[in-house]
TIKE-557669 format. One line per 4 residues: number of its first residue (from 1); their letters; for each residue x, y, z of C-alpha. Coordinates in steps of 0.25 Angstrom, whole numbers, plus 2048, in hexadecimal, padded with zeros to 3 digits. Layout:
<nodes>
NUM = A = X,Y,Z | ...
</nodes>
This chain:
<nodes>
1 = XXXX = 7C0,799,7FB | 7CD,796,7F8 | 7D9,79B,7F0 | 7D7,790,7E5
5 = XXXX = 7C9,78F,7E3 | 7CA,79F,7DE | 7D8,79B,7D6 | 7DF,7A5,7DE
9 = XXXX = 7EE,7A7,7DC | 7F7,7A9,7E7 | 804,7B1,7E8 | 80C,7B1,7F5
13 = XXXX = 818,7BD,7F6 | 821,7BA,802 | 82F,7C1,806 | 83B,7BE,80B
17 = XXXX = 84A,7C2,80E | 844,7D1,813 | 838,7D8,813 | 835,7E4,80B
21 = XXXX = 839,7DE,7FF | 82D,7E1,7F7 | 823,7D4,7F7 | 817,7DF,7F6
25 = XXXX = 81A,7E5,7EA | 81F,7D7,7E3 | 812,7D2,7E7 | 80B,7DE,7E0
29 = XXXX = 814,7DC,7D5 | 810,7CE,7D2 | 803,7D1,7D4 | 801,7DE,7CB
33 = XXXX = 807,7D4,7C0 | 7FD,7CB,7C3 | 7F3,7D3,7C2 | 7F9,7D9,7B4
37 = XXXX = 7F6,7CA,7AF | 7E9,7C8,7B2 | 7E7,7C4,7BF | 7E1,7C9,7CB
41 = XXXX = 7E9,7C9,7D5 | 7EB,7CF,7E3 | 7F5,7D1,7F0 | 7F5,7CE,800
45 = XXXX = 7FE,7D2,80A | 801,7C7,817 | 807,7CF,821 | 80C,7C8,82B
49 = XXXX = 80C,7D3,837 | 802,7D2,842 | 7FA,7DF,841 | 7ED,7DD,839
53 = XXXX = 7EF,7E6,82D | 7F9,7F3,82E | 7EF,7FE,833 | 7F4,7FF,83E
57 = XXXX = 805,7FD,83D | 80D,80A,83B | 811,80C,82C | 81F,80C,831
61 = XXXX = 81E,7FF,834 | 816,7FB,829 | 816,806,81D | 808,80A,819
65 = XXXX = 7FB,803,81D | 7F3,802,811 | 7E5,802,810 | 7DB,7FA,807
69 = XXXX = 7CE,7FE,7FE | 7C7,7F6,80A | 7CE,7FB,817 | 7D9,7F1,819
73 = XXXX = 7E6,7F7,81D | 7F1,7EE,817 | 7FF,7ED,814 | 805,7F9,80C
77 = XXXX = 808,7ED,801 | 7F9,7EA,7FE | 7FB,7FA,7F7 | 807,7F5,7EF
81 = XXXX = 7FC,7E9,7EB | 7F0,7F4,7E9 | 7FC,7FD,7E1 | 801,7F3,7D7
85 = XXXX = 7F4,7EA,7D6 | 7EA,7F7,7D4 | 7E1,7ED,7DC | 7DC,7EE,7EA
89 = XXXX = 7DF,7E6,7F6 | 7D7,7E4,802 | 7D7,7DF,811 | 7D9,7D0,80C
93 = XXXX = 7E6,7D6,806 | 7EF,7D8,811 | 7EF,7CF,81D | 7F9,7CF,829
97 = XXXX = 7FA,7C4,833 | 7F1,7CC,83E | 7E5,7CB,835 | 7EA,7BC,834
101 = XXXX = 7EB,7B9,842 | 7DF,7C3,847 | 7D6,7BA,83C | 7DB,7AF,842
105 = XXXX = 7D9,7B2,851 | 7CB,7B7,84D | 7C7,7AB,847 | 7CC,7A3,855
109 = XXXX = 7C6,7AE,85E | 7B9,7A9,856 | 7BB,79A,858 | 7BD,797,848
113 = XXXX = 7C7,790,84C | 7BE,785,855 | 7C7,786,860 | 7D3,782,858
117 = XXXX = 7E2,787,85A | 7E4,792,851 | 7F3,791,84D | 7FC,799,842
121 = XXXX = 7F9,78B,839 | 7EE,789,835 | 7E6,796,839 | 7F0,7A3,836
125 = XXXX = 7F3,79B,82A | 7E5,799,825 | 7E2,7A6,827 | 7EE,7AB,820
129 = XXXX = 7E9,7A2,815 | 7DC,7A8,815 | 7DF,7B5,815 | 7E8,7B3,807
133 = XXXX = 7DF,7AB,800 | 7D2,7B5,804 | 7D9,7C0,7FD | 7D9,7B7,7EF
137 = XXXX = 7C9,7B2,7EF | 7C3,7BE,7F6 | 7C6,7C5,7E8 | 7CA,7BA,7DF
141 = XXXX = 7D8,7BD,7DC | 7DE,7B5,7D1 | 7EC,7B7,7DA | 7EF,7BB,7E8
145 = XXXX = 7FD,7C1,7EC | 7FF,7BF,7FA | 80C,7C7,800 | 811,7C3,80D
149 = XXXX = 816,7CF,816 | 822,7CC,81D | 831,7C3,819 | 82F,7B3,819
153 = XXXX = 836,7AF,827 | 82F,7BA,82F | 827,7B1,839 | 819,7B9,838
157 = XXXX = 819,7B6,829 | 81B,7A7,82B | 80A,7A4,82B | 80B,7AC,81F
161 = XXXX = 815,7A3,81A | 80E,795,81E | 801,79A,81A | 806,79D,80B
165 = XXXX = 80B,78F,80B | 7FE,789,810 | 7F6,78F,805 | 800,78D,7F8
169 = XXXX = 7FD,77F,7FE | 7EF,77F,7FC | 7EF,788,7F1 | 7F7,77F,7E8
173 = XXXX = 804,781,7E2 | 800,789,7D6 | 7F7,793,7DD | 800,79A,7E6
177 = XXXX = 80F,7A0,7E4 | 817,7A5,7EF | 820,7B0,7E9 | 82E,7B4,7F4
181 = XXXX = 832,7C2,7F3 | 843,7C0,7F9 | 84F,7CA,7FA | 85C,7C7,7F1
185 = XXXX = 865,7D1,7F7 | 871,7D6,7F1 | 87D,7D7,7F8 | 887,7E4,7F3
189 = XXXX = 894,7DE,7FC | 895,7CF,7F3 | 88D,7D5,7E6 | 881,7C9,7E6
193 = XXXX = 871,7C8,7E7 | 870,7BE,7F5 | 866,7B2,7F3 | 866,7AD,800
197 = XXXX = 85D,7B7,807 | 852,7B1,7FC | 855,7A3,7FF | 854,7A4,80E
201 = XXXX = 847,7AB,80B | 841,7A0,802 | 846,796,80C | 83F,79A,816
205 = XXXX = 833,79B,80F | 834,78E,80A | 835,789,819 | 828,78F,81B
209 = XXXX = 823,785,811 | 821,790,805 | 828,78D,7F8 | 82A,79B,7F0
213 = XXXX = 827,79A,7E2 | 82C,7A6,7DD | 838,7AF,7E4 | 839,7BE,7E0
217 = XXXX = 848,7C4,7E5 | 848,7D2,7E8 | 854,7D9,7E4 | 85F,7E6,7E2
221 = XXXX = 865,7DE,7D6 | 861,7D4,7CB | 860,7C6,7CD | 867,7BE,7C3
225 = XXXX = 863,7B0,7BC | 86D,7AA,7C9 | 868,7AF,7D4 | 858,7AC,7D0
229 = XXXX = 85B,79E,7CC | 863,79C,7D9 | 859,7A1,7E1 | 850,798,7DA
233 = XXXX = 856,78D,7DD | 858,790,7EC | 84B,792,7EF | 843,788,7E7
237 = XXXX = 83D,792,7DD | 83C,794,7CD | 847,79A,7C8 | 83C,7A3,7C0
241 = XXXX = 836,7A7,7CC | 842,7AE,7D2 | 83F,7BC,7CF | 847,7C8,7D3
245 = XXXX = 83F,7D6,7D8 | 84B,7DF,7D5 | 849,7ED,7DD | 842,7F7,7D4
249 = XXXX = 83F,806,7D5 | 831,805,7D7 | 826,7FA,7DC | 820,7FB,7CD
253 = XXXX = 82A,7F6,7C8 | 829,7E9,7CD | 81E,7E4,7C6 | 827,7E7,7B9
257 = XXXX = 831,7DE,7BF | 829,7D3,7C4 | 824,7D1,7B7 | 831,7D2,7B1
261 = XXXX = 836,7C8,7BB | 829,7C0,7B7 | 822,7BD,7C6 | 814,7BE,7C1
265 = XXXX = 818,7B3,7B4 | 81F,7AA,7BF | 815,7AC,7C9 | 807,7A9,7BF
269 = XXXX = 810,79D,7BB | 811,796,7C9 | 802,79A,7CD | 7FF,793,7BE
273 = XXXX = 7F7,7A0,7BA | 7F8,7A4,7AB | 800,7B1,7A9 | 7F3,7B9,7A1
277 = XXXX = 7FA,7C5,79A | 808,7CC,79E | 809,7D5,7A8 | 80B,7E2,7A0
281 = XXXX = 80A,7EC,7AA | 808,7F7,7A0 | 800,801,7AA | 80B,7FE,7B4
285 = XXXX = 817,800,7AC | 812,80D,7A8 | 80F,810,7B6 | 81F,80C,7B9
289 = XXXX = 823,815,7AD | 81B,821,7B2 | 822,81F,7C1 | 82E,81D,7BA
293 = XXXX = 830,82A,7B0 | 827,834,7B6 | 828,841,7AE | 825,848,7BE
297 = XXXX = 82A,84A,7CB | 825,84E,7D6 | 827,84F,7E5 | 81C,84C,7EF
301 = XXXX = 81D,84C,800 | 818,841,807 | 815,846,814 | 812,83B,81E
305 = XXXX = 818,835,82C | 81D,827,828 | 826,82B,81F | 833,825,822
309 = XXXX = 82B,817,81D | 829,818,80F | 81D,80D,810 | 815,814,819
313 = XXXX = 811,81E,80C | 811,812,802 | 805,813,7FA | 806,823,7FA
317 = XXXX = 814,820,7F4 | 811,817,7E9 | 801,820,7E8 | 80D,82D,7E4
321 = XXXX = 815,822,7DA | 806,81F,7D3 | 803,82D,7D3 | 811,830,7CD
325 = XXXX = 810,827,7C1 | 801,82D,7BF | 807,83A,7BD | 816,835,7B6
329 = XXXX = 81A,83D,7C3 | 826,838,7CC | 820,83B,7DA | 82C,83D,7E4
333 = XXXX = 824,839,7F4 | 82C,844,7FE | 82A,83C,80A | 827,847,818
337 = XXXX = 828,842,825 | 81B,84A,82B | 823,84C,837 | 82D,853,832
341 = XXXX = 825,85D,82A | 824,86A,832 | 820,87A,82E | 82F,87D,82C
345 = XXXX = 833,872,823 | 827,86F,81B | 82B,877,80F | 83A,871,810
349 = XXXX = 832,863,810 | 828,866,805 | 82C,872,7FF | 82E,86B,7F3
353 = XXXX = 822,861,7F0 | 81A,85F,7E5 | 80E,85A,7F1 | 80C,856,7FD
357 = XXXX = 806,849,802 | 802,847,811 | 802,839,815 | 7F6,830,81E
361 = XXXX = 7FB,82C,82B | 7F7,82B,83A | 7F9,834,847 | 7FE,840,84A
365 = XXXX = 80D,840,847 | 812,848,83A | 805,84F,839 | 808,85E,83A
369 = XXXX = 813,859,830 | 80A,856,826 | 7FE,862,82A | 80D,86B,826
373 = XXXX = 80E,863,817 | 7FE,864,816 | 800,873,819 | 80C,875,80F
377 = XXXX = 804,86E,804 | 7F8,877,806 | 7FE,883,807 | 808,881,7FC
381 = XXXX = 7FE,87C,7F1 | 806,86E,7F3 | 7FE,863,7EC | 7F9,85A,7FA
385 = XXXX = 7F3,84E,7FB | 7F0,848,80B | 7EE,839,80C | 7E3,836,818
389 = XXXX = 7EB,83D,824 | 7F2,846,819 | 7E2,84B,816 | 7E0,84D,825
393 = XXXX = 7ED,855,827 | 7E8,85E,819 | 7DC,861,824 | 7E2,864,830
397 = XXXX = 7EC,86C,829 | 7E1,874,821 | 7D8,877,830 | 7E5,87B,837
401 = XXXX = 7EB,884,82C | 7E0,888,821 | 7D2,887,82B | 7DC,88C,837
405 = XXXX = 7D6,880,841 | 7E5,880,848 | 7E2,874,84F | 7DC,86C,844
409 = XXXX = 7E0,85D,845 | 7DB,84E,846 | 7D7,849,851 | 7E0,83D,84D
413 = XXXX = 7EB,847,852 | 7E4,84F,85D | 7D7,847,860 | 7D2,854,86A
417 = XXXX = 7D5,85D,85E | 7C9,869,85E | 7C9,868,84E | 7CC,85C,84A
421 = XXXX = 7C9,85D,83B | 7CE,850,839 | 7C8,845,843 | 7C6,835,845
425 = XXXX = 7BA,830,83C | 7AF,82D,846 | 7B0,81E,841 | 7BE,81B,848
429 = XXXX = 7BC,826,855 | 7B8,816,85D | 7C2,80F,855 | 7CD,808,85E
433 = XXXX = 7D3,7FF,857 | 7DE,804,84C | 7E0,7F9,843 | 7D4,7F9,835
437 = XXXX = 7CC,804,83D | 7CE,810,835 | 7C6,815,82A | 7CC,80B,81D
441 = XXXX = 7CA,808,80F | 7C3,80E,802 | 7B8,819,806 | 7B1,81F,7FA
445 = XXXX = 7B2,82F,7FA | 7AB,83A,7F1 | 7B2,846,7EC | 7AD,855,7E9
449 = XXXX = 7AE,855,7D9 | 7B6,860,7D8 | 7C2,85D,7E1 | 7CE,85B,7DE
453 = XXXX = 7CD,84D,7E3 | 7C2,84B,7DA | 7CB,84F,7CF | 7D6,847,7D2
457 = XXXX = 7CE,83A,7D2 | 7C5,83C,7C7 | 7B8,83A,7CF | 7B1,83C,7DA
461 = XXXX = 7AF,82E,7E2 | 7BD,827,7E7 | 7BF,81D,7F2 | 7CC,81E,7F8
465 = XXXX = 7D2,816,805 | 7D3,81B,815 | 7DA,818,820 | 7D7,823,82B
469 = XXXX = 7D0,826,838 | 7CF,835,838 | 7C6,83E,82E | 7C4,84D,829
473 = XXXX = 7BB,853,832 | 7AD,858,82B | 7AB,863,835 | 7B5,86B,82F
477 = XXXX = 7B2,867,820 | 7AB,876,81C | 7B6,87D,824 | 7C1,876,81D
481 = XXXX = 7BA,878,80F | 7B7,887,811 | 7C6,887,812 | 7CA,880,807
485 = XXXX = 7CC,871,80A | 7C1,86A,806 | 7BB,85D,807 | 7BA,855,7F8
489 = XXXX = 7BA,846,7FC | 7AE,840,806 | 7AA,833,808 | 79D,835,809
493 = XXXX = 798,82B,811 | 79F,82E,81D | 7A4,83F,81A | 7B1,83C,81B
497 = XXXX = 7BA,846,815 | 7C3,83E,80A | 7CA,849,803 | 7CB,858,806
501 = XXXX = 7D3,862,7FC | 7D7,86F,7FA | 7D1,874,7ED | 7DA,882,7EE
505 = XXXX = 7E9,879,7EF | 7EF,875,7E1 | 7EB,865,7E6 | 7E8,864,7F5
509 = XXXX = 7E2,857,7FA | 7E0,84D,805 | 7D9,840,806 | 7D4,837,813
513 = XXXX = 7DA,82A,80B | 7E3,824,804 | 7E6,825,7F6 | 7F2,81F,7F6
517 = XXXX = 7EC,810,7FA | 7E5,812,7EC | 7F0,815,7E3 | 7F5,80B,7D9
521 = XXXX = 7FF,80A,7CE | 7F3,80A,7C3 | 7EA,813,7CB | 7F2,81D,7D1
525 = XXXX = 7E9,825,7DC | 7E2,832,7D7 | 7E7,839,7E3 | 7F6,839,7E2
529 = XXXX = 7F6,838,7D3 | 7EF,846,7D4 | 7F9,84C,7E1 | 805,847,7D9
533 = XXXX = 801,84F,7CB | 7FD,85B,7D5 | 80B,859,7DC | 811,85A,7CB
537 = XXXX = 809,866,7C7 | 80D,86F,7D5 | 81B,86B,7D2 | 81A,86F,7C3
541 = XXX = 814,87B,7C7 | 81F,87F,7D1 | 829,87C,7C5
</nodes>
């Protein structure tokens, strides 16, 4: 089925000058303003590095791997699409060249190919072309965004490149836009925003054979009526569709501005779509105004290991900002290096916090740090929250300390340990291979009625996302909850503990998941909605 038997638009977002300059969130942009005029729309990530998808890679490398409601770890942008879209994505939504190429290879290994040479052209191509177009029918999308990773130039985006001009080829001229995200620097020393970077970028898309039709310049300072029909002029484009993405204060604000700046009106009018209604954003605007004029403040210590890399805790950031404006609460994130964190500085480094958060992660570095912040917020009535490994390290810390099982660990850290009362799933003890094995995606769970997680989400059946190999031991279950930590959230096909509490703490809880995949602008998630008005109330209570 092709794109123009389902009527499906297609929007290409490609970069230049430097990376990093924001094409995700213009992308999301675009698209939330699309979506606010009636149209159904949706966003895909090319990435152009030769792993298969980012399970594997280090998030210092690559900032957080985020996970799908059907298993698919993905670029972190695909949550910036899920934020701003209130939609969700799946594994048709990010592709990287491995998945290209290992298709690809696959399909010769099997003699689809009838014994032709497979080359970049035609075969890497087509399946580029494919995996853009299957994204739109699969789901009937009226409009499909497709953001390519990397800066045009690179040499691993060039099939990228020659696969997007392939296709607006046989799409048709007025069923396809390619949007150019550029950098207008500003140079202090001669006082002038610099063209040049922009133009040399456009050039050499164009040498690739892709005309942009619409050029949006990021930029410190405003572009005047000059520069933009200059610009036009150089690079072949509508002086209407040069539009400026000054730097903002927050990624929320740049819907306001695109709209302002009119990219959806400019791009409906080149894909010959009728504009339905106006863009009005009311529920968004209100959401700025809360994040803007919060009436609270409050302090909350992000305890995790990859904190010198800001996007390797992305969607737990942005999950505080939602949760802020839910509670017309400024949340400050205090970010702890876990290996740092030791008995004789924890008060200096969380002394004063409104709550502690213990972040997911993998291996044994950091973790006596973060067993120390887990043991502080217990015992100090902190409100806690643990993400995934941040539930498992609220476990250990309880046998060793509160049960007195001294060497209570996982067997992901000691893997002779004589108590491990957290230990591999027996799914994954034969699993070799790393990359997609883990346990991933939505898994329904069922929650005791009167626990305080049942309280905070208003029900008793959720479904929330994983990514782990290791699980609460069920042998120690009635020793733990004779204690006072007990189990309230099992799945209860396969046992697995999903959220164990202490009911006696002001607001103590840690979950196998992740939350924070699931938060959104319009739906901010339960969980931290409820942890940031704990965190209010303990520090309205100290004062």
């Amino acid at each position: 089925m092709t794109a123009m038997e389902t009527n499906t638009k297609y929007i290409f977002v490609t970069g230049g000058v430097t990376s990093s300059l924001g094409k995700g969130i213009i992308a999301s942009s675009l698209a939330k303003l699309l979506q606010a005029s009636g149209y159904s729309v949706t966003i895909q990530k090319l990435d152009p590095y030769l792993n298969v998808d980012p399970g594997t890679l280090n998030p210092y490398e690559h900032g957080e791997c985020y996970v799908t409601e059907d298993g698919a770890e993905t670029d972190l942008d695909l949550g910036h699409y899920e934020r701003f879209l209130n939609i969700h994505t799946t594994q048709l939504n990010n592709v990287t060249t491995g998945r290209i190429y290992q298709s690809v290879i696959n399909k010769e290994r099997r003699g689809d190919y009838l014994g032709k040479t497979v080359q970049v052209v035609p075969h890497i191509t087509d399946e580029i072309k494919r995996c853009i177009q299957l994204v739109g029918t699969k789901h009937r999308f009226d409009v499909v965004i497709t953001e390519v990773g990397g800066t045009v130039g690179d040499i691993e985006s060039l099939p990228y490149i020659e696969a997007i001009r392939q296709l607006r080829y046989q799409l048709g001229s007025a069923n396809s836009v390619v949007i150019h995200l550029t950098l207008v620097p500003y140079l202090a020393a001669a006082g002038e925003l610099k063209t040049k970077p922009t133009q040399h970028s456009v050039k050499a898309l164009l040498e690739n054979g892709v005309q942009p039709d619409i050029l949006v310049l990021r930029t410190e300072k405003t572009l005047n009526s000059e520069i933009r029909k200059k610009v036009a002029l150089f690079c072949n484009v509508d002086s209407n569709a040069v539009i400026q993405s000054v730097d903002v204060n927050t990624i929320y604000d740049v819907p306001i501005k695109m709209s302002e700046e009119k990219l959806d009106r400019i791009t409906l009018h080149k894909l010959n779509l009728p504009q339905n209604k106006v863009a009005e954003l009311y529920q968004w605007k209100e959401f700025l105004n809360k994040v803007k004029n919060p009436r609270d403040e409050v302090t909350v210590a992000l305890v995790g290991k990859y904190t010198q890399l800001p996007d390797a805790y992305k969607s737990i950031s942005e999950s505080f900002v939602h949760a802020g404006a839910a509670n017309e609460c400024k949340v400050i994130v205090k970010t702890i290096n876990s290996e740092r964190l030791n008995k004789d500085n924890v008060n200096q480094f969380l002394g004063e916090v409104n709550g502690i958060l213990v972040a997911p992660g993998f291996g044994n570095r950091g973790i006596e740090g973060k067993i120390i912040a887990c043991k502080y917020a217990r015992e100090n009535k902190i409100p806690y929250l643990g993400l995934c490994l941040g539930m498992q390290i609220a476990v250990i810390e309880f046998a060793r300390n509160v049960l007195g099982i001294k060497d209570a660990t996982s067997t992901e850290f000691d893997p002779k340990t004589k108590n491990p009362v957290i230990d591999i799933m027996e799914e994954q003890k034969k699993i070799r291979d790393m990359g997609g094995t883990m346990r991933l995606g939505a898994y329904p769970c069922k929650l005791e009625k009167k626990s305080l997680a049942a309280n905070i989400y208003k029900q008793t059946k959720i479904s929330e996302r994983h990514r782990h190999r290791y699980e609460f031991n069920n042998i120690y279950m009635e020793q733990f909850a004779g204690a006072g930590m007990i189990a309230t959230g099992i799945n209860e096909i396969s046992g697995l503990v999903e959220i164990m509490e202490i009911p006696s703490h002001q607001w103590f809880v840690g979950v196998q998941f992740h939350p924070e995949y699931k938060s959104t602008v319009l739906n901010p998630h339960p969980l931290f909605v409820g942890f940031v008005k704990a965190a209010m109330e303990m520090k309205n209570e100290k004062h």
